[in-house]
C-alpha positions as CSV (number, residue, x, y, z in Angstrom):
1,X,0.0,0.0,0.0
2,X,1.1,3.5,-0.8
3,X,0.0,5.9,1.4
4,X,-1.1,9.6,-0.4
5,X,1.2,12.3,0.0
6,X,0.1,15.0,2.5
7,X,1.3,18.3,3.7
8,X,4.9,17.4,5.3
9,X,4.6,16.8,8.5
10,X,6.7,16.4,11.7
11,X,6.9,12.5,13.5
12,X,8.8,10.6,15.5
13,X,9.7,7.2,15.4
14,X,11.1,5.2,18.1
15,X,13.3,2.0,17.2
16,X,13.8,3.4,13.6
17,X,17.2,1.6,12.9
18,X,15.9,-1.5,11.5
19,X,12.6,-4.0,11.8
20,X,8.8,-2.2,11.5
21,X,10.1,1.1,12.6
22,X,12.8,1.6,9.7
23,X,10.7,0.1,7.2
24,X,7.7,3.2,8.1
25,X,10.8,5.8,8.1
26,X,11.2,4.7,4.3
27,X,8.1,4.7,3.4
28,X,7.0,8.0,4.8
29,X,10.8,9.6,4.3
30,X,10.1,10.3,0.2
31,X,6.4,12.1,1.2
32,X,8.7,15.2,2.4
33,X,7.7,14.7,6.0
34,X,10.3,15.3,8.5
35,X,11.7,12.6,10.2
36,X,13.0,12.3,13.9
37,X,14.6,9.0,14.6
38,X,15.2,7.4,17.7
39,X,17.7,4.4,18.2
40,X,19.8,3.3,20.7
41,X,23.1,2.5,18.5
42,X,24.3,5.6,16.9
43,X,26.1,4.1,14.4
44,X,23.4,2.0,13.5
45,X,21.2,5.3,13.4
46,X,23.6,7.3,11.1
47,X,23.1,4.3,8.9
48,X,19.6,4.5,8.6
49,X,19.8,8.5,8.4
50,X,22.3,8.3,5.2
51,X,20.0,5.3,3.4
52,X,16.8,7.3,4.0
53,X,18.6,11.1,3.0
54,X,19.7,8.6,-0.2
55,X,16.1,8.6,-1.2
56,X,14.8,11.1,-3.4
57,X,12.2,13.7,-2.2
58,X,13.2,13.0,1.2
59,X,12.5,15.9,3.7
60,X,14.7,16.4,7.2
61,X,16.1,13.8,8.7
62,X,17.4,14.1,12.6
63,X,18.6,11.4,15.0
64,X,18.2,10.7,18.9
65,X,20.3,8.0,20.3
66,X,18.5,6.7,23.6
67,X,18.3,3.8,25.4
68,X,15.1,3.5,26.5
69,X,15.6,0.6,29.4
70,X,17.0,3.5,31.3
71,X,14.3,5.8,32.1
72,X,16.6,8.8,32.5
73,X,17.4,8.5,29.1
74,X,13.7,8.8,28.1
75,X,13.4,11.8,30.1
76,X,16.7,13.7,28.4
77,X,15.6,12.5,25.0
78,X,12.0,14.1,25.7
79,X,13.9,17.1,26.5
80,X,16.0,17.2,23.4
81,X,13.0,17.1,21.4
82,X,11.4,19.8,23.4
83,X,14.4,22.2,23.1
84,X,14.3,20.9,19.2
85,X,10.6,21.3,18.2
86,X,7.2,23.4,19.0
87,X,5.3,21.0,17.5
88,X,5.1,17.1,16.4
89,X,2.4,15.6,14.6
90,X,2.6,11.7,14.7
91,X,4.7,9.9,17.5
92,X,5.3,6.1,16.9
93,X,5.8,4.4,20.1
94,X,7.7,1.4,18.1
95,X,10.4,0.3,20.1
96,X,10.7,-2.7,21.1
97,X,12.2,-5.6,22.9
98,X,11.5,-9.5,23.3
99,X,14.0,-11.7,24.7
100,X,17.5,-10.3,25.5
101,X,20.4,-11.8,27.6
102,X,20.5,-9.4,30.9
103,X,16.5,-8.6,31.6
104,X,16.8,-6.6,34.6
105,X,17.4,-2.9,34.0
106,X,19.4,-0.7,36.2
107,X,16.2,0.9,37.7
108,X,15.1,-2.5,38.7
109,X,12.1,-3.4,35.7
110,X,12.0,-5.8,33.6
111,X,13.3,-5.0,30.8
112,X,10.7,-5.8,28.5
113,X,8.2,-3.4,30.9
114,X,10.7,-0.9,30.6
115,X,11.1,-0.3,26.7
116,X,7.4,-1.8,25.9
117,X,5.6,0.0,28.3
118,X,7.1,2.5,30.9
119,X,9.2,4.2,28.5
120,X,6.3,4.9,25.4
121,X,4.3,6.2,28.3
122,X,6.9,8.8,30.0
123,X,7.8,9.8,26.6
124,X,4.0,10.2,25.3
125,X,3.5,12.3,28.5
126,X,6.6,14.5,28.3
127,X,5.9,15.5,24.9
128,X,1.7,16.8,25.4
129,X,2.9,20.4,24.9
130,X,4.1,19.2,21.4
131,X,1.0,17.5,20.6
132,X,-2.0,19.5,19.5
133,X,-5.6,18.5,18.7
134,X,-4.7,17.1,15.5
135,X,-1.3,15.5,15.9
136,X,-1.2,11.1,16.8
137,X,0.4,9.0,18.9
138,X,0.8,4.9,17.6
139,X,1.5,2.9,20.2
140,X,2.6,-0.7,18.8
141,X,0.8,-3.3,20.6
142,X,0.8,-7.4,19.9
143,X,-1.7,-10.4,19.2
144,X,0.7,-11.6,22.3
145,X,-1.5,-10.5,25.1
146,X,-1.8,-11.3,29.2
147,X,-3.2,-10.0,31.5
148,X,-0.6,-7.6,33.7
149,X,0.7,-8.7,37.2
150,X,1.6,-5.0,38.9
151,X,3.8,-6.6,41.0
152,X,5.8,-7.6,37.9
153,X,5.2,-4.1,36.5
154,X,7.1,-2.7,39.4
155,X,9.8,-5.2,39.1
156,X,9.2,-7.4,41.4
157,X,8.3,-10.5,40.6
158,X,10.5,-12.0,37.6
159,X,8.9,-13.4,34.3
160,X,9.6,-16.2,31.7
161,X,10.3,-13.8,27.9
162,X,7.1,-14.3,26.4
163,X,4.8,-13.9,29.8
164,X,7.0,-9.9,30.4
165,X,6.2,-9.4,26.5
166,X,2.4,-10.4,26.5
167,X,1.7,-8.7,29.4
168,X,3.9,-5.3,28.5
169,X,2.0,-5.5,25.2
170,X,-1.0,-5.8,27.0
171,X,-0.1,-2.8,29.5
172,X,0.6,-0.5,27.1
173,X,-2.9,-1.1,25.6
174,X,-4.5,-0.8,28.4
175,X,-2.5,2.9,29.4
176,X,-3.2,4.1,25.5
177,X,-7.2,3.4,26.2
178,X,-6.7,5.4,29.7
179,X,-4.7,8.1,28.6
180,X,-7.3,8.9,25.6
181,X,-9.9,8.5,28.2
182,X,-8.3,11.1,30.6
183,X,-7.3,13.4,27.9
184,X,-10.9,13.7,27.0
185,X,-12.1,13.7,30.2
186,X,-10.4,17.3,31.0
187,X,-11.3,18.1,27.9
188,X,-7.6,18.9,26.2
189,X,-7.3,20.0,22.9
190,X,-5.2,16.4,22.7
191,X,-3.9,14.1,20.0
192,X,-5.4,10.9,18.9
193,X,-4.0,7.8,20.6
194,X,-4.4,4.1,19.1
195,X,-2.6,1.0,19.9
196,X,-1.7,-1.0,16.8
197,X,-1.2,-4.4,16.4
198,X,0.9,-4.6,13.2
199,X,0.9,-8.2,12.5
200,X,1.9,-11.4,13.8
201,X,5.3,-13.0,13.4
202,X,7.2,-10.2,10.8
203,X,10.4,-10.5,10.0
204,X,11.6,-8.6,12.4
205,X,14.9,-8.9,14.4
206,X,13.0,-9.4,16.9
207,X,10.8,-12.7,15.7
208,X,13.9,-14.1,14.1
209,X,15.8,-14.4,17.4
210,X,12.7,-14.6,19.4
211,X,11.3,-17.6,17.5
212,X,13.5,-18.8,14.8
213,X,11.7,-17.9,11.9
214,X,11.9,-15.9,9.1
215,X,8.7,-14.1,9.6
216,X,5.8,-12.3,7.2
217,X,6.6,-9.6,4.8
218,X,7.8,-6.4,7.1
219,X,5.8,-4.4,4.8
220,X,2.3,-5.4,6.3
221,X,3.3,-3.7,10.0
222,X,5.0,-0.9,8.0
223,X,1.5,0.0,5.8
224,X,-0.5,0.0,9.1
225,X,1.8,2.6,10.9
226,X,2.0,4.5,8.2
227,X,-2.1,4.4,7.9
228,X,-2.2,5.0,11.5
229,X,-0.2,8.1,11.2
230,X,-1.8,9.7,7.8
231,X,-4.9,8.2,7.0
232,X,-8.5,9.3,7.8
233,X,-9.6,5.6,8.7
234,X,-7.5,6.9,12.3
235,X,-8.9,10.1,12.6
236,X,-11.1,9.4,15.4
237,X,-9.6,6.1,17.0
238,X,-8.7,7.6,20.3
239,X,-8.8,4.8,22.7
240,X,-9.3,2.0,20.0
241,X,-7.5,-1.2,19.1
242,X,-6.5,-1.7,15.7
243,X,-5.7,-5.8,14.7
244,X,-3.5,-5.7,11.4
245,X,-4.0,-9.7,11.6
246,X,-7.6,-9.0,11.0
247,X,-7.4,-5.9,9.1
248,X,-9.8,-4.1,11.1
249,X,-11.0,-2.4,14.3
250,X,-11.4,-5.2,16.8
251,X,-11.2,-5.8,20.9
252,X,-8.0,-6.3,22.8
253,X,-8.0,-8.6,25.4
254,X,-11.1,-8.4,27.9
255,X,-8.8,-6.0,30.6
256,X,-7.8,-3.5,28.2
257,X,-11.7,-2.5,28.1
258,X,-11.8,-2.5,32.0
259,X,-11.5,0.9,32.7
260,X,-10.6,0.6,36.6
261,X,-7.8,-1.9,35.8
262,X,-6.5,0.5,32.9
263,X,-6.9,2.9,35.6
264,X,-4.6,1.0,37.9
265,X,-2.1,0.1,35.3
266,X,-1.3,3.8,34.5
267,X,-1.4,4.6,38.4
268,X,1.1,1.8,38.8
269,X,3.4,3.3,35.8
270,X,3.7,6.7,37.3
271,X,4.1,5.5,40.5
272,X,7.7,3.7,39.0
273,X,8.2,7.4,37.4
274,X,7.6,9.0,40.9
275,X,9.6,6.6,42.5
276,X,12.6,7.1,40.1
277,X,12.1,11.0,40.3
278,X,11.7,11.3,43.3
């Protein structure tokens, strides 16, 4: 799919050195729209930064290196982009991480919590001011979902890879549906906010260490982001779930559409912020 070209615009994508989250940056790159690009390698993000300035039409390109398992990071790289920018359109919360030798970070999360979940929501919340009425925020979600242990959450109780991914997948689903909530609740001029499931098994870095397989055509996860941030099918899916394996609009799982446990969820997330902050 080709998505239409519209005024340039300004986005951010997170994890934007290889997998889903390169694959978006080339496709939206030759539209004109300025590109901010997050990774955590910098070599690996001048890499992608020289392919995509390579491309013709291409509009600006800037890179962030951040790690995002180390929520201080998150915070100075939300303050780079407000020092940087007075306004961002789309933010794609695409970073992501599966299974990974050391799973403990060095605030005490797991690991997979940390980049799935905590960070996408510090990030989201430090960059409001940016993020007028119009603008979007993608957060990428899974099929892989369980429900969320808040001990876990916190750090502390361990979890096998795949039981920290389904449920960090799950929690950021679950914050995306409160945070739409709230915003509408105080009545913000806010931006649309949509969790995405881009498709199962891709051939992402990810799957191929994750599961051993060569995975589904990248492309699929990369046409839904792209619709997610342009398209008017995602104009008004605040708080909505989109399933790329079904090609539609669907449910999450049953706790996503609980709103007291969404509720406690994104209580239990800024209470690790506070905790850190503090």
């Amino acid at each position: 799919m080709t998505t239409p070209k519209t005024t340039p615009l300004t986005m951010l994508i997170t994890g934007a050195t290889d997998g889903i989250g390169l694959a978006t940056a080339r496709q939206l790159a030759p539209q004109g729209h300025t590109l901010l690009l997050h990774g955590r390698n910098p070599d690996k993000l001048a890499n992608a930064q020289k392919a995509l300035l390579a491309m013709p039409g291409v509009g600006r390109i800037e890179t962030y290196v951040a790690d995002l398992s180390h929520l201080a990071e998150v915070e100075s790289l939300a303050q780079a982009l407000l020092q940087n920018h007075q306004q961002l359109d789309v933010l794609i919360n695409n970073a992501g991480i599966y299974r990974t030798p050391e799973t403990r970070t060095a605030d005490g999360l797991d690991v997979r919590f940390a980049v799935n979940t905590v960070a996408p929501y510090l990030l989201t919340q430090r960059l409001l001011p940016l993020l007028g009425s119009t603008a979007r925020v993608v957060n990428l979600s899974s099929a892989a979902q369980a429900p969320v242990d808040l001990d876990a959450l916190a750090g502390r109780v361990p979890l096998a890879d795949m039981a920290a991914y389904a449920q960090s997948k799950l929690a950021i689903t679950m914050w995306t549906n409160q945070m739409a909530f709230a915003l509408k609740e105080k009545g913000l001029q806010s931006p649309m906010v949509v969790s995405v499931n881009p498709g199962s098994l891709l051939a992402t870095k990810m799957v191929k260490e994750g599961f051993g397989v060569a995975g589904n055509d990248i492309a699929i996860g990369a046409d839904v982001l792209c619709r997610a941030a342009l398209a008017g099918e995602f104009a008004d899916a605040g708080g909505k779930y989109f399933d790329n394996d079904a090609g539609r609009f669907g449910s999450p799982h049953p706790d996503a559409l609980d709103a007291k446990k969404n509720e406690a969820v994104a209580d239990a997330i800024e209470a690790i912020i506070g905790k850190l902050e503090g």
